[in-house]
C-alpha positions in Angstrom: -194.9 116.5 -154.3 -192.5 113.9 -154.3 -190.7 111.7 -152.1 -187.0 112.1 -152.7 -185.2 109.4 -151.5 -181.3 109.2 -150.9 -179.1 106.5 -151.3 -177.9 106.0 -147.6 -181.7 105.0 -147.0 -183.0 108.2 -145.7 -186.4 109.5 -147.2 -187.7 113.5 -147.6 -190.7 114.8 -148.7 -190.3 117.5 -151.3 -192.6 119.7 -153.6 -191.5 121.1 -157.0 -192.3 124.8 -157.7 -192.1 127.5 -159.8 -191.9 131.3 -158.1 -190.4 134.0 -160.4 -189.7 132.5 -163.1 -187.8 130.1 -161.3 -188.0 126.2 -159.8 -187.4 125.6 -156.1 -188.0 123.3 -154.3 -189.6 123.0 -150.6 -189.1 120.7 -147.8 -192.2 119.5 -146.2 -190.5 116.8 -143.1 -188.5 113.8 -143.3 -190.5 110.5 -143.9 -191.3 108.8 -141.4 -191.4 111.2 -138.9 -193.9 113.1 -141.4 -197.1 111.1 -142.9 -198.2 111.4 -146.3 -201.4 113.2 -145.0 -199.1 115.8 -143.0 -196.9 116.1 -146.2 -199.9 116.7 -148.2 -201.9 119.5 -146.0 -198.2 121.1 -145.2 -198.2 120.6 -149.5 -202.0 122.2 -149.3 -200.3 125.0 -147.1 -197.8 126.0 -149.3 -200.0 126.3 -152.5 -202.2 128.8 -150.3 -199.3 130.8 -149.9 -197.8 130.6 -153.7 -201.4 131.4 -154.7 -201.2 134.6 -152.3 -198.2 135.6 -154.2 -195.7 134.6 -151.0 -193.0 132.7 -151.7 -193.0 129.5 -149.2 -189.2 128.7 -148.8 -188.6 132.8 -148.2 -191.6 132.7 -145.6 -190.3 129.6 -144.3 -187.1 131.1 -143.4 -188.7 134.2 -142.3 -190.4 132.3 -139.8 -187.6 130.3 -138.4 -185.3 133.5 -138.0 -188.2 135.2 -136.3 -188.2 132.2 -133.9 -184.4 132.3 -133.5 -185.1 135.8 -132.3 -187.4 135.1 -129.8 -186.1 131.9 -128.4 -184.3 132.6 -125.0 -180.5 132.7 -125.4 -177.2 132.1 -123.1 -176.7 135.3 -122.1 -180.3 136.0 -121.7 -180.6 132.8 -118.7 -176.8 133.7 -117.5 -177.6 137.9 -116.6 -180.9 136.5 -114.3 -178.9 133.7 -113.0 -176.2 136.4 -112.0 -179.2 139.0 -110.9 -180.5 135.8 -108.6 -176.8 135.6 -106.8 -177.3 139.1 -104.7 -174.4 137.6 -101.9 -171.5 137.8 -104.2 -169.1 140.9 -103.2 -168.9 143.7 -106.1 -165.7 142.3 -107.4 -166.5 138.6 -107.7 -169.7 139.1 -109.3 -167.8 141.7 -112.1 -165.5 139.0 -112.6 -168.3 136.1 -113.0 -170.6 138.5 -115.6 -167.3 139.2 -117.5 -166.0 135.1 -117.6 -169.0 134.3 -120.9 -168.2 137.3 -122.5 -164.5 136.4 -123.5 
């Protein structure tokens, strides 16, 4: 694990890996926001998984498209919004729906 730091100022803790055959490297959180003890159990957590066979940047960005998926979107909050305005006449609420969609 290192701390790799840039030469604006701006610190990132890191950990060196091998996986396949080949180095990678993970990001464990930006220093200071992250502590050396998080960056060292998040380092812990990763060695679990390369142990396991997992790769931890793959399952790292498995996990944040899995969130992306999940979070609520645009469209998502816009169709309830429009399904909460029942007053609107046929035509005006067509026209609203159809406005995000260009």
């Amino acid at each position: 694990m290192v701390l790799l730091v840039h030469p604006n100022g701006s610190k990132y803790w890191r950990l060196r890996y091998r996986f396949g055959g080949k180095e990678k490297m993970l990001a464990l959180g930006k220093y200071p926001e992250v502590s050396l003890a998080d960056a060292r159990a998040r380092r812990d957590e990763a060695r679990k998984l390369l142990a396991n066979g997992v790769d931890s940047s793959e399952n790292k960005k498995a996990v944040k498209v899995e969130q992306e998926q999940e979070a609520i979107t645009f469209e998502v909050v816009a169709i309830e919004w429009h399904a909460s305005n029942q007053k609107w006449s046929e035509s005006h609420s067509d026209r609203v729906l159809k406005k995000p969609r260009r």
